[in-house]
GUROKE-843314 format. One record per atom (N, C-alpha, C): x, y, z; residue in one letter. Coordinates in steps of 0.05 Angstrom, whole numbers, padded with zeros to 5 digits, always signed. Layout:
BEGIN
XYZA
...
This chain:
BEGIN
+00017-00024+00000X
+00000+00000+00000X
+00017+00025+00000X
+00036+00023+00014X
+00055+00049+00026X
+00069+00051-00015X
+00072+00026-00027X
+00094+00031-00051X
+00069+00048-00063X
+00042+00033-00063X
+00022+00053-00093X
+00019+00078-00076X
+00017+00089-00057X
+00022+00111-00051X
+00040+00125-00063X
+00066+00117-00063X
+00093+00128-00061X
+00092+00139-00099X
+00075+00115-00102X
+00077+00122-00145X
+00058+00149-00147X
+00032+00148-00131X
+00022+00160-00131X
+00032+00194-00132X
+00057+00190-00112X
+00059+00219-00106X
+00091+00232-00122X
+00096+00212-00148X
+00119+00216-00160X
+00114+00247-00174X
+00140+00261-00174X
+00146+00291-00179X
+00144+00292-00210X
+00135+00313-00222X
+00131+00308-00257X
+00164+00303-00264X
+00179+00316-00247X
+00203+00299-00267X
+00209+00271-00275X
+00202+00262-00247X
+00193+00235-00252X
+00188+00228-00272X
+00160+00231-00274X
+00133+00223-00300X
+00150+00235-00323X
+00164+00254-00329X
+00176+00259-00349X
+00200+00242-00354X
+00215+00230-00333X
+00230+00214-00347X
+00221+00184-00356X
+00199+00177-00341X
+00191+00151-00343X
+00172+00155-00385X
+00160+00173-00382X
+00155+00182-00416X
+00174+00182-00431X
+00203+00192-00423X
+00221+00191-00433X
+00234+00165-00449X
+00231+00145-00421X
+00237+00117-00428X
+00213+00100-00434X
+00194+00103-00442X
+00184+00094-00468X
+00181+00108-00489X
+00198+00130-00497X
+00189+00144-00516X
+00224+00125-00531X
+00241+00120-00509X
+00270+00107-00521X
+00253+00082-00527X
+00241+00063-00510X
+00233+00035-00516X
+00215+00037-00544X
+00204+00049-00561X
+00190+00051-00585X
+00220+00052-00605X
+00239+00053-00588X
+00260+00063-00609X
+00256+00074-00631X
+00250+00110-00622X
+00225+00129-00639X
+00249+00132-00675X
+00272+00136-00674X
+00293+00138-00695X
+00288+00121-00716X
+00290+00102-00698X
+00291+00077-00721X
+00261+00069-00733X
+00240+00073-00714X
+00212+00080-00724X
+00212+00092-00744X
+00211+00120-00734X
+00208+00138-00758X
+00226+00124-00778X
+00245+00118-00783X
+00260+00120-00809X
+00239+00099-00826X
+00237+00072-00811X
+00217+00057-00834X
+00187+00069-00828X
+00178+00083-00815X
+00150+00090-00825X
+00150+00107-00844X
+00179+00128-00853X
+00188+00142-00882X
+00192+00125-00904X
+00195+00101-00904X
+00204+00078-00922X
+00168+00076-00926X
+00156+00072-00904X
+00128+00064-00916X
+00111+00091-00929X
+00123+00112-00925X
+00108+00142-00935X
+00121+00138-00959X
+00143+00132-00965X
+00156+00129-00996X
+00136+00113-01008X
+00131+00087-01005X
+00116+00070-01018X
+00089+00083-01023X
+00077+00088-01007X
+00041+00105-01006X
+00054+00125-01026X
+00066+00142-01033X
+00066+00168-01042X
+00075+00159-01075X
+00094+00136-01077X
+00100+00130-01112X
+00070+00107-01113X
+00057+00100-01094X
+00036+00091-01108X
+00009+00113-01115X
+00013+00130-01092X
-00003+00157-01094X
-00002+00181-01096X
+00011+00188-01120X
+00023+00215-01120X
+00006+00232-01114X
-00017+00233-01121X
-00031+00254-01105X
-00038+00250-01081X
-00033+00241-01066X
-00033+00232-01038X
-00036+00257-01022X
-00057+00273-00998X
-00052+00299-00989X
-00041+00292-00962X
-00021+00307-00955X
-00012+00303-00927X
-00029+00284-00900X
-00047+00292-00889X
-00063+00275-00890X
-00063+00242-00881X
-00066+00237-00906X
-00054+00213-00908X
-00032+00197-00913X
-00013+00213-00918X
+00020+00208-00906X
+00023+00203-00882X
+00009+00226-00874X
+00026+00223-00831X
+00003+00192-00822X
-00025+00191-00836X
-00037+00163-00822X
-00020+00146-00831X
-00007+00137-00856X
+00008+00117-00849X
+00035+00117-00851X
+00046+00144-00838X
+00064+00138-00821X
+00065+00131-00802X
+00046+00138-00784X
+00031+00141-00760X
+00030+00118-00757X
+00009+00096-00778X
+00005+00066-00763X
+00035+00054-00763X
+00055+00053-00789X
+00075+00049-00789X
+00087+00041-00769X
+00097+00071-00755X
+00118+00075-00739X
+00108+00067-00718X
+00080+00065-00706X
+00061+00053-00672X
+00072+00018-00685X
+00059+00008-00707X
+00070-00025-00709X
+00099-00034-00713X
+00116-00011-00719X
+00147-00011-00717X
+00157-00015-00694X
+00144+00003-00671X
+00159+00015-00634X
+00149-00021-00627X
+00133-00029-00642X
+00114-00053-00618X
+00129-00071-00630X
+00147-00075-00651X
+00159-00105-00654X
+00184-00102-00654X
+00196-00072-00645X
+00226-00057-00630X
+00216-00066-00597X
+00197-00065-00587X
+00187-00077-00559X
+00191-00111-00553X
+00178-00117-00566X
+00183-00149-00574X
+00212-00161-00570X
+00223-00157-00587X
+00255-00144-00585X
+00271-00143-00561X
+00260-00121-00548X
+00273-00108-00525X
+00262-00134-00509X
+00240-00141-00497X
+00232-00152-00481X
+00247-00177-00481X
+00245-00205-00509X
+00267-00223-00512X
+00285-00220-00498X
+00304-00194-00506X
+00333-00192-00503X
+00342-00171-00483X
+00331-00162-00463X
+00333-00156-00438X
+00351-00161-00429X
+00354-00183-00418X
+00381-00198-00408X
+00410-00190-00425X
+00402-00201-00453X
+00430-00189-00474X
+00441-00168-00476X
+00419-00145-00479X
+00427-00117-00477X
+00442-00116-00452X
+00443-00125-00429X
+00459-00110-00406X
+00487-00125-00411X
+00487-00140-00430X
+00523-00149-00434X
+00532-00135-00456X
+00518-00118-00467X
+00538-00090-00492X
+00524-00072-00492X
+00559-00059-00487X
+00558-00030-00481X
+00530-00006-00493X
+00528-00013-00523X
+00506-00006-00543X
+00476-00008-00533X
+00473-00025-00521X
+00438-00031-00504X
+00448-00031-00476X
+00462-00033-00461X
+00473-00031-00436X
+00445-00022-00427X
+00445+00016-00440X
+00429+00033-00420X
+00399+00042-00428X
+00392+00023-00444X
+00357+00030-00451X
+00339+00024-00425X
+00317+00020-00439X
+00298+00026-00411X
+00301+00004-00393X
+00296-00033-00405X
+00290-00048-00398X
+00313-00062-00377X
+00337-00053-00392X
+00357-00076-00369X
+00364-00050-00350X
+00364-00026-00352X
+00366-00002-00339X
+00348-00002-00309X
+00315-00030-00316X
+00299-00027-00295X
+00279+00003-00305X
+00292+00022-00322X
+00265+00048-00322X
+00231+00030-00327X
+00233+00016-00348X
+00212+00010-00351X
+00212-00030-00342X
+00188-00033-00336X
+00185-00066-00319X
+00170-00077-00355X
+00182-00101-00346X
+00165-00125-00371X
+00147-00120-00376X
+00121-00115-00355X
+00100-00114-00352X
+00092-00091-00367X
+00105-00065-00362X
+00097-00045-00363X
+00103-00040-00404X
+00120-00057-00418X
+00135-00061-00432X
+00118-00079-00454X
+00098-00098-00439X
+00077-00110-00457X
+00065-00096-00461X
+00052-00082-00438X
+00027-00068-00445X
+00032-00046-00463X
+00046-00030-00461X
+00063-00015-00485X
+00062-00023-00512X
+00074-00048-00519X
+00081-00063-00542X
+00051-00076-00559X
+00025-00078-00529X
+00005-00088-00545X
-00010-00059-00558X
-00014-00044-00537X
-00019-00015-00543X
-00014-00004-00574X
+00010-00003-00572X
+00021+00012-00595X
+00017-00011-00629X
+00014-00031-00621X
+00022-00055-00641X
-00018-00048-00649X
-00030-00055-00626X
-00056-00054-00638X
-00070-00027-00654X
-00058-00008-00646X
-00071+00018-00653X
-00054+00028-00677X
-00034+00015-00677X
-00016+00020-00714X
-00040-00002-00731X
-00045-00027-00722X
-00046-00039-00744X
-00081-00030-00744X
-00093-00021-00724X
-00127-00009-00727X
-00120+00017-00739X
-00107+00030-00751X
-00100+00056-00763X
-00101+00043-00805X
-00086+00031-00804X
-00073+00013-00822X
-00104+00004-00837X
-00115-00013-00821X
-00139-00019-00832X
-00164-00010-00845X
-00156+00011-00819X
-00193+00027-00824X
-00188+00054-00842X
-00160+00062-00844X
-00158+00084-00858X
-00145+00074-00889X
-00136+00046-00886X
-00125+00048-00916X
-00141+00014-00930X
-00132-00001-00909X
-00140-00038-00930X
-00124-00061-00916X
-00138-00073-00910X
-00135-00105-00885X
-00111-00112-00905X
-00111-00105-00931X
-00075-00121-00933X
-00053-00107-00928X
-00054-00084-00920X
-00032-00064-00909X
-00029-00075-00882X
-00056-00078-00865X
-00054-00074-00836X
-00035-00112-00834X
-00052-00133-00845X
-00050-00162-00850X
-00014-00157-00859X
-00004-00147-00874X
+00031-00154-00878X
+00045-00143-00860X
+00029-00113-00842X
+00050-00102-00823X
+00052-00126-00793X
+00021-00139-00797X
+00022-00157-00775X
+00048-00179-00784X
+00044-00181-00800X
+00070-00209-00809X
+00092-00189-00811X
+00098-00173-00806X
+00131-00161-00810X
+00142-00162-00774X
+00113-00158-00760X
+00117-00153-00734X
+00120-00179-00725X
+00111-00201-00736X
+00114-00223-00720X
+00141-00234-00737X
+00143-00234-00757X
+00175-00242-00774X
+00192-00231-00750X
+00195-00198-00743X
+00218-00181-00733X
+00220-00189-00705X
+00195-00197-00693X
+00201-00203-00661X
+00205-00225-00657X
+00189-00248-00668X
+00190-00280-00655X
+00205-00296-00680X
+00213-00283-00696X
+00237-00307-00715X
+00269-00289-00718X
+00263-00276-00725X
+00296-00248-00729X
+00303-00246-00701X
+00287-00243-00678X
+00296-00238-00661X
+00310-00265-00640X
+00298-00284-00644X
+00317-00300-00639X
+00342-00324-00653X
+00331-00311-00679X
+00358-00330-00699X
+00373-00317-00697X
+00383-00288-00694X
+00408-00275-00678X
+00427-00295-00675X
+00422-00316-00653X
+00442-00330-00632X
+00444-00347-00636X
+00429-00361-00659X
+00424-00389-00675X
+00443-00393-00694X
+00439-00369-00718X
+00454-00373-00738X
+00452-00349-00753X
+00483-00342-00778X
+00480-00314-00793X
+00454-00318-00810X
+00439-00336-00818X
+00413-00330-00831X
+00396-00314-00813X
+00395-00311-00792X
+00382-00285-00779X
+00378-00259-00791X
+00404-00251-00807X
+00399-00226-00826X
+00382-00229-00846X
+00382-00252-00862X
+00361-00259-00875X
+00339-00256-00873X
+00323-00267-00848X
+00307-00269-00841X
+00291-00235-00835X
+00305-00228-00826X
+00304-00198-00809X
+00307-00183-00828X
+00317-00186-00855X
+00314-00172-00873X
+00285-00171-00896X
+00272-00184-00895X
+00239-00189-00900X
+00225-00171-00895X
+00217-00173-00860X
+00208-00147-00849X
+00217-00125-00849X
+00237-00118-00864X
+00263-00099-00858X
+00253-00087-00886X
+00250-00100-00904X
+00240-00088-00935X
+00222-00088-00939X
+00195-00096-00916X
+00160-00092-00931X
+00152-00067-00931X
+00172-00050-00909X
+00146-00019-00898X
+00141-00011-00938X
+00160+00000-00950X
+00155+00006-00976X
+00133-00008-00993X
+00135-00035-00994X
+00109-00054-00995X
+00086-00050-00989X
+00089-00040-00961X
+00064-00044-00941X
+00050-00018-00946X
+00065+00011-00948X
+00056+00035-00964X
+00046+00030-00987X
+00060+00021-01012X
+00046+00015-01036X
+00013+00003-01037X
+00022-00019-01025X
-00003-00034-01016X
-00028-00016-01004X
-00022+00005-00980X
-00044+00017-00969X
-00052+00046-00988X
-00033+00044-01008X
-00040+00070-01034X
-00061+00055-01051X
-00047+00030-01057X
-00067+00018-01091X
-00082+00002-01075X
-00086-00014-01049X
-00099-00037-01050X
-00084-00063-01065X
-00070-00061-01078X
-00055-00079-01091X
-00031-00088-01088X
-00023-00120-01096X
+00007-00120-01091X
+00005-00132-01115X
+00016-00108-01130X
+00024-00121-01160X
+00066-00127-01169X
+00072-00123-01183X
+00108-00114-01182X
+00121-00093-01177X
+00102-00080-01183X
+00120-00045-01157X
+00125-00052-01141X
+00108-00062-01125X
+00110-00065-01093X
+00125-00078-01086X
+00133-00105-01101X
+00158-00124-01098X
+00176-00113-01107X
+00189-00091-01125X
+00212-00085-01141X
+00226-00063-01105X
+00204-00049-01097X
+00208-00033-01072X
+00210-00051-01054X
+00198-00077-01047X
+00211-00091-01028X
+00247-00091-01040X
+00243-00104-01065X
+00275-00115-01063X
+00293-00100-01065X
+00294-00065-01071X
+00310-00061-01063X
+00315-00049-01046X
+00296-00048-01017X
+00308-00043-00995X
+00319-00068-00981X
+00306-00101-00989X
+00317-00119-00980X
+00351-00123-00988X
+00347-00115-01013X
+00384-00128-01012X
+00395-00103-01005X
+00386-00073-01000X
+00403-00060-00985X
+00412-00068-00957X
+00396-00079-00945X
+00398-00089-00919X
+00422-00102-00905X
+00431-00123-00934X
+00453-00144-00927X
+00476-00117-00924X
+00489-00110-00945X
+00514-00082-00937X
+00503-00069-00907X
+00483-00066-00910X
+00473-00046-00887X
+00481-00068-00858X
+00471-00078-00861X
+00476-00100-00832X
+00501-00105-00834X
+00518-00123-00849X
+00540-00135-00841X
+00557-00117-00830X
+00553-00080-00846X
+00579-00068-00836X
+00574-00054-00814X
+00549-00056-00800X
+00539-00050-00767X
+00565-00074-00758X
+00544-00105-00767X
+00565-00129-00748X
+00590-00124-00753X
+00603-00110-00762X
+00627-00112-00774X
+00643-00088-00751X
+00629-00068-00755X
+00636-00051-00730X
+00632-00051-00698X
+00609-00069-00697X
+00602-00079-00675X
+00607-00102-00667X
+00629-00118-00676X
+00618-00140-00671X
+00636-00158-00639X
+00652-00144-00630X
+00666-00150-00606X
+00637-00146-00581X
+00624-00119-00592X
+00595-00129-00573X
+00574-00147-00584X
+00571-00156-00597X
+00558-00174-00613X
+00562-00201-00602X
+00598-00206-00597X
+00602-00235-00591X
+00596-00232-00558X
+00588-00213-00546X
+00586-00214-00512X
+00567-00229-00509X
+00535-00217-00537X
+00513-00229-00533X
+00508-00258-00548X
+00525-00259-00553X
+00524-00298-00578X
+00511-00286-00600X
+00505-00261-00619X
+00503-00251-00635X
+00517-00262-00650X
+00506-00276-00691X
+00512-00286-00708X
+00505-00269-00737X
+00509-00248-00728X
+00508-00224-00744X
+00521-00225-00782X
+00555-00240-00775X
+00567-00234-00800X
+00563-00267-00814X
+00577-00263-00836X
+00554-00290-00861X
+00577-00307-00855X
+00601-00309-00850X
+00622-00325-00851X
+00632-00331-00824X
+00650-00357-00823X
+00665-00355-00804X
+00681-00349-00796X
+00702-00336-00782X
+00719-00316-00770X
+00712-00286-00769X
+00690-00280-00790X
+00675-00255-00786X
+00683-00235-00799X
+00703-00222-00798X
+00722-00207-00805X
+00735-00203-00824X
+00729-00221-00852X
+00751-00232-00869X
+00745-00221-00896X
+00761-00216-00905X
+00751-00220-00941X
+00736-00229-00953X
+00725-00267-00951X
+00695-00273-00962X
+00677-00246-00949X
+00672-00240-00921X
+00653-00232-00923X
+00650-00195-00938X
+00673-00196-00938X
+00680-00167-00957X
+00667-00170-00981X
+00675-00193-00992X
+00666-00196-01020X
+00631-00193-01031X
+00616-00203-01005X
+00597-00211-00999X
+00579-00194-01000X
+00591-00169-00980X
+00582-00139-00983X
+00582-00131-01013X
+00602-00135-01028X
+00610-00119-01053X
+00593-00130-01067X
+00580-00157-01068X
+00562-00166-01085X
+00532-00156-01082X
+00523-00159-01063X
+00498-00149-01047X
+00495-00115-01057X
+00518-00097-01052X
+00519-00068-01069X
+00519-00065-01095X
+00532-00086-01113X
+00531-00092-01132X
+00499-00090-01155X
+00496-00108-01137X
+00463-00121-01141X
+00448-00098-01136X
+00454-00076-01119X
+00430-00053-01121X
+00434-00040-01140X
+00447-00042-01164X
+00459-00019-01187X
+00427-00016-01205X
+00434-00044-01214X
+00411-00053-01235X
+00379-00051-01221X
+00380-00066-01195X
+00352-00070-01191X
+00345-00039-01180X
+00360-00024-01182X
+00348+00007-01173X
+00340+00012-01197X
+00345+00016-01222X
+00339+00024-01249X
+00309+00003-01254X
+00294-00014-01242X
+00277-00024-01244X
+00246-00007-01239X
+00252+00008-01224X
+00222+00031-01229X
+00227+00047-01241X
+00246+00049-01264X
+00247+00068-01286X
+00233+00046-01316X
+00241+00021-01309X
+00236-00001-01332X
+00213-00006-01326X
+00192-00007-01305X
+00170-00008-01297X
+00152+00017-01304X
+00160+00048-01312X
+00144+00067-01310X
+00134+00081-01276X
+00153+00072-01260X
+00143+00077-01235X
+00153+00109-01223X
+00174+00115-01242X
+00191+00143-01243X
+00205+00144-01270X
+00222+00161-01270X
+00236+00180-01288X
+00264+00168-01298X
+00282+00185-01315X
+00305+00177-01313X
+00323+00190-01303X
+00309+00215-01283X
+00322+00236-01260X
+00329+00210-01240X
+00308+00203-01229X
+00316+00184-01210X
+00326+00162-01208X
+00321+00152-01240X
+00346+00126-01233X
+00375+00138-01245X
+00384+00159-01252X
+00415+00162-01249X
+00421+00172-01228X
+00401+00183-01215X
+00412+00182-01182X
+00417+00161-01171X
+00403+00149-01179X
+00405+00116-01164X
+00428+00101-01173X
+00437+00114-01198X
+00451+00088-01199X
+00481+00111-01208X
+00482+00139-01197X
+00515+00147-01182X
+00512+00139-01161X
+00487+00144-01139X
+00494+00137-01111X
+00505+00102-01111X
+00490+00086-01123X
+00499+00060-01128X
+00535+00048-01136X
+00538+00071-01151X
+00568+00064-01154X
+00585+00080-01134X
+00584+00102-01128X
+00588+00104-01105X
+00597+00089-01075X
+00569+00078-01066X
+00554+00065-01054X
+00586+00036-01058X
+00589+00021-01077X
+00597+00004-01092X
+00627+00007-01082X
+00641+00040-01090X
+00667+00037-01089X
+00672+00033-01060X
+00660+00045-01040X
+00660+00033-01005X
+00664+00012-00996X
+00659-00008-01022X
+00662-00040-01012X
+00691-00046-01024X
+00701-00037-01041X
+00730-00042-01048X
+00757-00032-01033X
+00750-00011-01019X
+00765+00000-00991X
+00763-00027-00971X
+00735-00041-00964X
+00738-00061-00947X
+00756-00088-00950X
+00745-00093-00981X
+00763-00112-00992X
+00789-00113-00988X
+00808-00084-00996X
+00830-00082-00991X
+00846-00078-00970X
+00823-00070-00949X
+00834-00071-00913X
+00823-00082-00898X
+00806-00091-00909X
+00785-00110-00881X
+00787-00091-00852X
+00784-00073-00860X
+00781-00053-00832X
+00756-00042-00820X
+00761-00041-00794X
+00739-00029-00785X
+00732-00005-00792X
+00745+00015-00794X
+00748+00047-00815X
+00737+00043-00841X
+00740+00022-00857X
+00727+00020-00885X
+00691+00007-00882X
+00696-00013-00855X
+00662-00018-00856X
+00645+00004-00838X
+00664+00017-00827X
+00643+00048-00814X
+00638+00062-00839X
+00656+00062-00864X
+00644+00078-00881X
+00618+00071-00899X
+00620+00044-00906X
+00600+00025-00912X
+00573+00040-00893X
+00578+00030-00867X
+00555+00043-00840X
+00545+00058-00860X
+00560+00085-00857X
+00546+00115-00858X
+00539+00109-00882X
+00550+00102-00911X
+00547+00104-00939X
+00519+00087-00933X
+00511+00069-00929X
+00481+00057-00928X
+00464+00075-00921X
+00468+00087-00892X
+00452+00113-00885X
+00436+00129-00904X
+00459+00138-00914X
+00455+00160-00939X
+00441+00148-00961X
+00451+00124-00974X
+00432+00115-00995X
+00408+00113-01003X
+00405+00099-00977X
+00371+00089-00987X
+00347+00113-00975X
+00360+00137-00957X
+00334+00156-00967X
+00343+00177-00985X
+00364+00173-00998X
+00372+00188-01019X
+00354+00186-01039X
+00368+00170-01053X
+00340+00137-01072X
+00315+00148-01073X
+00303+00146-01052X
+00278+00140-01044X
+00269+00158-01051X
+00281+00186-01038X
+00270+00207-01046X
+00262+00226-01073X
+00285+00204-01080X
+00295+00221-01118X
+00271+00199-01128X
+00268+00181-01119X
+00240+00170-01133X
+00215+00183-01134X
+00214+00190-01105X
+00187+00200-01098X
+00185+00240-01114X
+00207+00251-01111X
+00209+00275-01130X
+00203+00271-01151X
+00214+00247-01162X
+00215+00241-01197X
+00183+00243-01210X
+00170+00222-01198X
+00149+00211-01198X
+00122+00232-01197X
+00127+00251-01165X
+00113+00270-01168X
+00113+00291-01194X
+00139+00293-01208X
+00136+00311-01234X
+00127+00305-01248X
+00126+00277-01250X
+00120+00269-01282X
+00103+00272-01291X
């Protein structure tokens, strides 16, 4: 009695930092970024699209994004407090309890995917549900199993664009797949050269992050270079489709070579300095891209 009292009578700084730490547990950054991946998709399937209905499905997006970044957190609780990188989020920190952490995760998971439905089409709301259950209960624990974890985690990792298209047309015709794939095979460069820079905290948690064994090596350099490779061409694919311009696919495809020469620095040093560049160079790419699509498209 004396503790619900004691909650009772917590000081708003308090309450402000406890908002705080679930506003970190939605992991709002990384939200937003794919609920922008899913405003890309709605917007080249709906160019006239009025604001509006951008922010709703970003909105459902990024609420069914925080809830299978929850999922996540909750699993791996325990893991985060062995690297340095998750050390200090909410959950192993104690700010926020399991409990408090479900109810959060159902909250936010149900009211993205009731956004999703009622404002756009049960097959937008229906694939964000399967990205959420792919990203929390299979990606999240093949981590520690095996490097097909990135695989896996790369699925849900490439639908938001999908999942936008989808809640623009109603349809999943080959746009929608050409925008899955190429944020899917951006993913592989994009991940390995996180594990690549991370990966001394990686092995604290039994993390199976990189594709090879010893981790570090040249195959998996090469691996990268192929995977960047591979986005040259399949970026020029919504220009061969009519889906944009030929503004945006020579954007796509300098950033692509670009993009490309980053992996030949790794090749030749296998360094951690060449896969931080990789890091940031992924960064930049794919809302580069995206955007020169979504400009293109709107002119045409």
């Amino acid at each position: 009695m004396l503790i619900e009292e004691e909650k009772a009578l917590l000081p708003p700084l308090s309450m402000g930092l406890k908002a705080s730490a679930y506003f970190k547990l939605l992991k709002f950054r990384l939200s937003f970024t794919v609920a922008f991946s899913s405003a890309i998709g709605f917007v080249l399937g709906r160019p006239v699209a009025n604001y509006w209905e951008i922010a709703l499905v970003m909105i459902g997006g990024l609420l069914v994004t925080g809830s299978a970044n929850i999922i996540n957190q909750i699993i791996e609780k325990d893991l985060d407090k062995l690297m340095k990188r998750t050390a200090k989020r909410p959950l192993p920190t104690g700010q926020v309890s399991v409990n408090e952490a479900i109810v959060v995760c159902v909250v936010t998971g149900v009211v993205g995917l009731a956004i999703l439905a009622s404002a756009f089409n049960l097959m937008a709301a229906a694939f964000s549900l399967l990205s959420l259950i792919l990203y929390g209960f299979a990606y999240t624990p093949m981590k520690r199993i095996s490097p097909i974890g990135v695989f896996i985690g790369a699925i849900p990792g490439a639908m938001p664009p999908l999942i936008g298209w989808v809640a623009a047309t109603g349809a999943l015709g080959v746009e929608a797949w050409i925008l899955f794939g190429i944020q899917f095979i951006w993913q592989f460069p994009h991940f390995w050269a996180i594990a690549w820079v991370l990966d001394d905290d990686y092995k604290k948690a039994g993390f199976k992050m990189l594709p090879m064994e010893g981790g570090k090596n040249l195959k998996t350099a090469i691996q990268i270079m192929i995977y960047t490779l591979v986005l040259i061409p399949l970026s020029l694919l919504p220009l061969q489709f009519g889906m944009t311009g030929t503004t945006s696919a020579l954007i796509a495809v300098v950033c692509g070579v670009l993009f490309l020469a980053q992996t030949f620095y790794l090749m030749r040093t296998c360094s951690k300095k060449a896969a931080m560049n990789i890091m940031f160079g992924s960064f930049l790419y794919l809302p580069i891209v995206q955007i020169a699509f979504v400009l293109d498209k709107v002119n045409l």
